[in-house]
Biopython code that builds the backbone (N, CA, C, O; Angstrom):
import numpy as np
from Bio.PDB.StructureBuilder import StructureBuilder

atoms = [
    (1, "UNK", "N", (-5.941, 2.006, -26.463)),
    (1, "UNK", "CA", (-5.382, 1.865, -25.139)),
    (1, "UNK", "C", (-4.861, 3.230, -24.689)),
    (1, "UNK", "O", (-4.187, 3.751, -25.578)),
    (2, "UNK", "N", (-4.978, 4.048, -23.462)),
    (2, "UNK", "CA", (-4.772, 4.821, -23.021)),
    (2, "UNK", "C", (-3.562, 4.923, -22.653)),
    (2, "UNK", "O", (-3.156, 3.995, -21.954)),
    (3, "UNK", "N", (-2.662, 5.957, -22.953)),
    (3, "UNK", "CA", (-0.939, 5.826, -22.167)),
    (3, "UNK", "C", (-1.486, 6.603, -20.802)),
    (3, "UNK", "O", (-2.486, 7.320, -20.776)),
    (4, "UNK", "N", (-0.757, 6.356, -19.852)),
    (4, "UNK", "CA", (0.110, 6.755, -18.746)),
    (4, "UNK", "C", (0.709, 7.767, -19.071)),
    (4, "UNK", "O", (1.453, 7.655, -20.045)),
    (5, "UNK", "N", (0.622, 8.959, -18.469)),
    (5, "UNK", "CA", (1.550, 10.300, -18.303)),
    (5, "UNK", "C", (2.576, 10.243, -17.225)),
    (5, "UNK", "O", (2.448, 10.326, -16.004)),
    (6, "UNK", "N", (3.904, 10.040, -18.177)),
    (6, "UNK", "CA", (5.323, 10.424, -16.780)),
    (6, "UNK", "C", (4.927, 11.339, -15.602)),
    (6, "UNK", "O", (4.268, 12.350, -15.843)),
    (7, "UNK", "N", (5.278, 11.049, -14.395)),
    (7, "UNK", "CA", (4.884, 12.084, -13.422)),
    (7, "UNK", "C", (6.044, 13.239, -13.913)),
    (7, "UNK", "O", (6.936, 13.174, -14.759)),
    (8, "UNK", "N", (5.680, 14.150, -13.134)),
    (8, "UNK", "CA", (6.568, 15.355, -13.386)),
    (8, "UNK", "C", (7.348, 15.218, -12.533)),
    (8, "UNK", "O", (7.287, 14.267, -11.754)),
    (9, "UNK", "N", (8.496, 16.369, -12.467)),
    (9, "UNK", "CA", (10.002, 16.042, -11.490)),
    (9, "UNK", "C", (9.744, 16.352, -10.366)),
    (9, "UNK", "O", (10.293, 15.945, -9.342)),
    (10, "UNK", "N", (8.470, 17.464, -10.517)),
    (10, "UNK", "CA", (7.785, 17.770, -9.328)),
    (10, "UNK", "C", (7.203, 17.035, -8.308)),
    (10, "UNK", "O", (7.387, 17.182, -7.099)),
    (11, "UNK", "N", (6.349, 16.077, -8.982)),
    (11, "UNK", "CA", (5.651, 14.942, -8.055)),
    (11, "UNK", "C", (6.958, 13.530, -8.158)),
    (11, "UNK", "O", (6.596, 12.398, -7.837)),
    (12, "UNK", "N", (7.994, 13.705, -8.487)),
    (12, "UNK", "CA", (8.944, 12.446, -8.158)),
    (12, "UNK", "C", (9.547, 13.306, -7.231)),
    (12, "UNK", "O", (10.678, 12.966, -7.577)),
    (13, "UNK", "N", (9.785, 14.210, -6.264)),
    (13, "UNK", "CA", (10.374, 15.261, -5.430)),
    (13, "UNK", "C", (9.326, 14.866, -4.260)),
    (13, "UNK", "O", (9.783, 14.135, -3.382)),
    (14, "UNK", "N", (8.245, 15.184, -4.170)),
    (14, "UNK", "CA", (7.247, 14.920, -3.304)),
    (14, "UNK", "C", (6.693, 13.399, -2.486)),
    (14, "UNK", "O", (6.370, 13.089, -1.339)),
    (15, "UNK", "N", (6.826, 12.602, -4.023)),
    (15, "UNK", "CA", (7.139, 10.873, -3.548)),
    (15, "UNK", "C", (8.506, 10.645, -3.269)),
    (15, "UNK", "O", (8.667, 9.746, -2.444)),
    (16, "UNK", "N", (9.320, 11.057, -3.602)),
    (16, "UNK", "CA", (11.034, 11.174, -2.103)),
    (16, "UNK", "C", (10.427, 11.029, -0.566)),
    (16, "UNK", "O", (10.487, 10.121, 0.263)),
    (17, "UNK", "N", (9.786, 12.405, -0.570)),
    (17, "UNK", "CA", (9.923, 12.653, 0.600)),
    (17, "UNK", "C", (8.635, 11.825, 1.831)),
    (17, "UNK", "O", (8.482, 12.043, 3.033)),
    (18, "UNK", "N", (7.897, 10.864, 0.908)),
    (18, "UNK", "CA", (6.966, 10.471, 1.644)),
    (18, "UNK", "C", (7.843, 9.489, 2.209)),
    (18, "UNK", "O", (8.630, 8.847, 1.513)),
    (19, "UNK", "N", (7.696, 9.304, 3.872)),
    (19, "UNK", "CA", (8.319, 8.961, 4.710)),
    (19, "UNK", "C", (7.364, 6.983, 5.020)),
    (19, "UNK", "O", (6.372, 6.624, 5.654)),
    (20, "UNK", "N", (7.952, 6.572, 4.531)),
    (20, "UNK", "CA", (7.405, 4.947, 4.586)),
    (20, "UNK", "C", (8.222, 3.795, 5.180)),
    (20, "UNK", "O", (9.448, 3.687, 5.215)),
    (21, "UNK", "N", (6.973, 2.679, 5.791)),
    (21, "UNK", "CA", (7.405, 1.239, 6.193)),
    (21, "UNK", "C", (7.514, 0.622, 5.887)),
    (21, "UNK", "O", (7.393, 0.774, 4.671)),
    (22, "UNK", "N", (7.916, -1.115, 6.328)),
    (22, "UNK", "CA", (7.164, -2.134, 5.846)),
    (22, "UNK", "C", (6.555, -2.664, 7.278)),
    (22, "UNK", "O", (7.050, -2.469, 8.387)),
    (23, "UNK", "N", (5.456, -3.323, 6.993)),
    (23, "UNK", "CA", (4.873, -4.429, 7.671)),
    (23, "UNK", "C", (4.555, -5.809, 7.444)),
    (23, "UNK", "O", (3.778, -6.326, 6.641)),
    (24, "UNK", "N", (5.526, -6.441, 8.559)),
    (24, "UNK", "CA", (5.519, -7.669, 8.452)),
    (24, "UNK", "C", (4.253, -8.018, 9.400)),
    (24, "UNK", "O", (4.016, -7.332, 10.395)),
    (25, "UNK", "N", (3.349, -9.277, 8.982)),
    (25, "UNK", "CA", (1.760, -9.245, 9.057)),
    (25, "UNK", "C", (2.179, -11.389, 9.136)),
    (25, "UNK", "O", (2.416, -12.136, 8.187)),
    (26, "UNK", "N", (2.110, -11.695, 10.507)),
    (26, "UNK", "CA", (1.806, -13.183, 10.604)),
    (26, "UNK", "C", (0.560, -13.462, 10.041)),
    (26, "UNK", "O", (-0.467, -12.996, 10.533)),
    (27, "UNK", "N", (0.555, -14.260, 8.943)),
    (27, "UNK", "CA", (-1.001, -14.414, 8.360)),
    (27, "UNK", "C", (-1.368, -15.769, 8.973)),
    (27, "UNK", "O", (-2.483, -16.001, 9.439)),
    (28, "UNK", "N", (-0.157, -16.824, 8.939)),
    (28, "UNK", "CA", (-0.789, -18.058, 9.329)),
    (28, "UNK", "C", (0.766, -18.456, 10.239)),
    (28, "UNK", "O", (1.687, -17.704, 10.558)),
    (29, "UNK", "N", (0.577, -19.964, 10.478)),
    (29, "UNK", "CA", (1.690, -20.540, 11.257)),
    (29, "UNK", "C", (2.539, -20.910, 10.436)),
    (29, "UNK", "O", (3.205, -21.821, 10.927)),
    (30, "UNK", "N", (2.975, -20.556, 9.018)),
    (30, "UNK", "CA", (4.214, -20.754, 8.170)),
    (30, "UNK", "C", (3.808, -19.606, 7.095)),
    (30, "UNK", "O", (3.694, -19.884, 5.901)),
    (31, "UNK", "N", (3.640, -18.550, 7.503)),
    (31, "UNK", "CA", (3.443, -17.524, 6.540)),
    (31, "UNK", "C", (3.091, -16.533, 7.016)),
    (31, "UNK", "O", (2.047, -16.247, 7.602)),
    (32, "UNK", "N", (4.439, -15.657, 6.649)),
    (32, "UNK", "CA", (4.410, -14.007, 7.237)),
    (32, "UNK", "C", (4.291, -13.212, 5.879)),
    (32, "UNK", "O", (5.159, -13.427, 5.033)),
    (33, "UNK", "N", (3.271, -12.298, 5.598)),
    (33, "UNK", "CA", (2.838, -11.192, 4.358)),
    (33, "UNK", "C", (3.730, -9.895, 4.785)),
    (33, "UNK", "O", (3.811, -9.742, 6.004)),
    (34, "UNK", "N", (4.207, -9.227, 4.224)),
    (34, "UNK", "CA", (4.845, -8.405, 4.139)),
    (34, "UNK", "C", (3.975, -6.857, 3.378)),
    (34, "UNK", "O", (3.616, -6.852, 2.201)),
    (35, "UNK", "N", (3.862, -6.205, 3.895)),
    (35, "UNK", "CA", (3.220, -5.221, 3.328)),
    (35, "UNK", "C", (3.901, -3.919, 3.103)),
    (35, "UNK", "O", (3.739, -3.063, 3.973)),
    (36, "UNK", "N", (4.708, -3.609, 1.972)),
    (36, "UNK", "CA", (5.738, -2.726, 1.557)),
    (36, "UNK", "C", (4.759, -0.862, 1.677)),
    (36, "UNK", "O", (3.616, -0.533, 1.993)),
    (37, "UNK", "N", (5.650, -0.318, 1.355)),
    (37, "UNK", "CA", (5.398, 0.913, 1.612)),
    (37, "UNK", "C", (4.566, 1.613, 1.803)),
    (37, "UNK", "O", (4.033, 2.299, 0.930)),
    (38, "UNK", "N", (4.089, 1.591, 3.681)),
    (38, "UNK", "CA", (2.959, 2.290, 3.848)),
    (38, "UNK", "C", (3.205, 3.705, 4.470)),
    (38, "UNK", "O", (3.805, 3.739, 5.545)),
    (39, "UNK", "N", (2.936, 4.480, 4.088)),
    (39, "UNK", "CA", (3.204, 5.930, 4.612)),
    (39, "UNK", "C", (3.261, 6.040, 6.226)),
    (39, "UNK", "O", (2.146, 5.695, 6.617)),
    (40, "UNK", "N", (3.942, 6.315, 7.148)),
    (40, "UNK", "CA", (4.210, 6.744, 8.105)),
    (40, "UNK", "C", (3.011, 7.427, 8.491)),
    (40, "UNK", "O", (2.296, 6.886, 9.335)),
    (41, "UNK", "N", (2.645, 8.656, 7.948)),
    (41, "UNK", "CA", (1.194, 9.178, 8.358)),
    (41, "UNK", "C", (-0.080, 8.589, 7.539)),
    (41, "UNK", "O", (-0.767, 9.333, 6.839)),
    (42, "UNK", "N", (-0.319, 7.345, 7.661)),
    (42, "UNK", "CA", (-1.290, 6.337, 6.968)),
    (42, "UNK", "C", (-2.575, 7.310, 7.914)),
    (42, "UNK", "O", (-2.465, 7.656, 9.090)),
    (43, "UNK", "N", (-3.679, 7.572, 7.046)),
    (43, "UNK", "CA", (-4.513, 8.248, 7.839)),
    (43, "UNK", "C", (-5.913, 6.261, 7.647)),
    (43, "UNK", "O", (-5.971, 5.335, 6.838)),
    (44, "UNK", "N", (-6.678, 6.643, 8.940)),
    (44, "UNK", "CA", (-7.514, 5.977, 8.761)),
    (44, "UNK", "C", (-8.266, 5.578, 7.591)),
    (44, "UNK", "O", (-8.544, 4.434, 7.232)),
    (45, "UNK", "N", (-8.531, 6.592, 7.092)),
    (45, "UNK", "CA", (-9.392, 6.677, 5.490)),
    (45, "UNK", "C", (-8.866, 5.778, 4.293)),
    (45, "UNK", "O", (-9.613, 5.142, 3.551)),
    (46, "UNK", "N", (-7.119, 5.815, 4.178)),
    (46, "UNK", "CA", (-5.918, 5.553, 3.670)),
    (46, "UNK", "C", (-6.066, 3.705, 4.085)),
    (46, "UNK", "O", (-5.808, 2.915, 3.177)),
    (47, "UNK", "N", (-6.412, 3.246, 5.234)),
    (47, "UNK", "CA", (-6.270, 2.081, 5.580)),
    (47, "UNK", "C", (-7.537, 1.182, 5.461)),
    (47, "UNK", "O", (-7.554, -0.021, 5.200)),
    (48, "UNK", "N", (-8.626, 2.028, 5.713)),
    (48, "UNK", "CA", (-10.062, 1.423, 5.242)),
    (48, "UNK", "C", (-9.334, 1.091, 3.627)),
    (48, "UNK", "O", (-8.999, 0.028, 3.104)),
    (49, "UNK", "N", (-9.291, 2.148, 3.269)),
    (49, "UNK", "CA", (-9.076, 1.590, 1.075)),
    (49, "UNK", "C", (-8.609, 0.167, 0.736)),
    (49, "UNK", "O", (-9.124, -0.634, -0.044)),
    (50, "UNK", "N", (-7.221, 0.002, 1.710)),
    (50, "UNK", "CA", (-6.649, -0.622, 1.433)),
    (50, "UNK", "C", (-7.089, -1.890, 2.037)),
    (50, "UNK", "O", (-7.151, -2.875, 1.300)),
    (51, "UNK", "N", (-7.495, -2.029, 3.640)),
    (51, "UNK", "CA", (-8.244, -2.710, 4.026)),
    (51, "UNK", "C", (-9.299, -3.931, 2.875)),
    (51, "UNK", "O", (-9.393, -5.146, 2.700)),
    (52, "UNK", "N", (-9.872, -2.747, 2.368)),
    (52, "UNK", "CA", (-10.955, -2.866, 1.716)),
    (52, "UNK", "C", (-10.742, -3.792, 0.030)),
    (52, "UNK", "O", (-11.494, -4.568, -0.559)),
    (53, "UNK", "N", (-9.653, -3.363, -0.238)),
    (53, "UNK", "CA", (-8.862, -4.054, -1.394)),
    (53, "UNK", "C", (-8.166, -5.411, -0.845)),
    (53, "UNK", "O", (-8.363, -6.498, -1.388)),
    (54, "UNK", "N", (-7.691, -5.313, -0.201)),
    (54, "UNK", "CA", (-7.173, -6.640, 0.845)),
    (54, "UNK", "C", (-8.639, -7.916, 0.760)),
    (54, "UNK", "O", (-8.794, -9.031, 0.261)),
    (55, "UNK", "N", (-9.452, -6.984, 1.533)),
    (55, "UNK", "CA", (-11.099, -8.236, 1.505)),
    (55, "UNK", "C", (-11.397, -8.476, 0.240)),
    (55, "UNK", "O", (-12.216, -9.388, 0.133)),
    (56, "UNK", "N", (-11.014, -7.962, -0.861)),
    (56, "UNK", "CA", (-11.892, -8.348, -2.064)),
    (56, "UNK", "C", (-11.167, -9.475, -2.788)),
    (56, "UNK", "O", (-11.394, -9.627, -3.988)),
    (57, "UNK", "N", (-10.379, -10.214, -2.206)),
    (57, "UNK", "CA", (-9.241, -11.344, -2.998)),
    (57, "UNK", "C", (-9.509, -12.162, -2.212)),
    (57, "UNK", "O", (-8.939, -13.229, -2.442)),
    (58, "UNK", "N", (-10.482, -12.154, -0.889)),
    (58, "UNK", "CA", (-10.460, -13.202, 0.307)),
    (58, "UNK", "C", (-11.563, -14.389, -0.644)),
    (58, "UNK", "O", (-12.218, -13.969, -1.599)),
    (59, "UNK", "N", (-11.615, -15.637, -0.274)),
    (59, "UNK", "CA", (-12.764, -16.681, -0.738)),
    (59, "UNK", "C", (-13.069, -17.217, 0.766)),
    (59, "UNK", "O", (-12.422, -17.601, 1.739)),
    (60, "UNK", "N", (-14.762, -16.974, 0.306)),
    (60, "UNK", "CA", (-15.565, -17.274, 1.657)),
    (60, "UNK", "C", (-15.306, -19.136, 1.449)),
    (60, "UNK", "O", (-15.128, -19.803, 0.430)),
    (61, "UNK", "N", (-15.384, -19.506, 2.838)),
    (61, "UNK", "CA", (-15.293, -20.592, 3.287)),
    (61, "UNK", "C", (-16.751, -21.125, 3.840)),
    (61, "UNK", "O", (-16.849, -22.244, 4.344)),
]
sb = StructureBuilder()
sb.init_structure("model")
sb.init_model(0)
sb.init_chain("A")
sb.init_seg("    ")
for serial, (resi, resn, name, xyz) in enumerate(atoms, 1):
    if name == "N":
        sb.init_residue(resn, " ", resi, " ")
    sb.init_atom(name, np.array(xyz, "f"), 0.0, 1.0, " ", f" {name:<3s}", serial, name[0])
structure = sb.get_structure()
């Protein structure tokens, strides 16, 4: 099994400063999704990914 490397103090300095939301997301008529920390400068590219991870848990009807 592979470990995980601690980030450095450097990159816990840099994730401080990323400036983030939440979004609250009406999914249905008794259920609001909450979508925790999305970067303030979410670039398009950034939202396709996630987008894209979002569709892959959906079941076709």
């Amino acid at each position: 099994m592979a470990k995980r490397k601690s980030p450095s103090k450097a990159q816990d300095k840099v994730e401080e400063t990323v400036k983030t939301f939440s979004l609250p997301v009406p999914l249905r008529e008794d259920l609001i999704v909450a979508i925790e920390n999305l970067p303030r400068d979410l670039s398009e590219e950034e939202a396709d990914r996630i987008a894209t991870i979002i569709k892959s848990f959906a079941i076709k009807q």
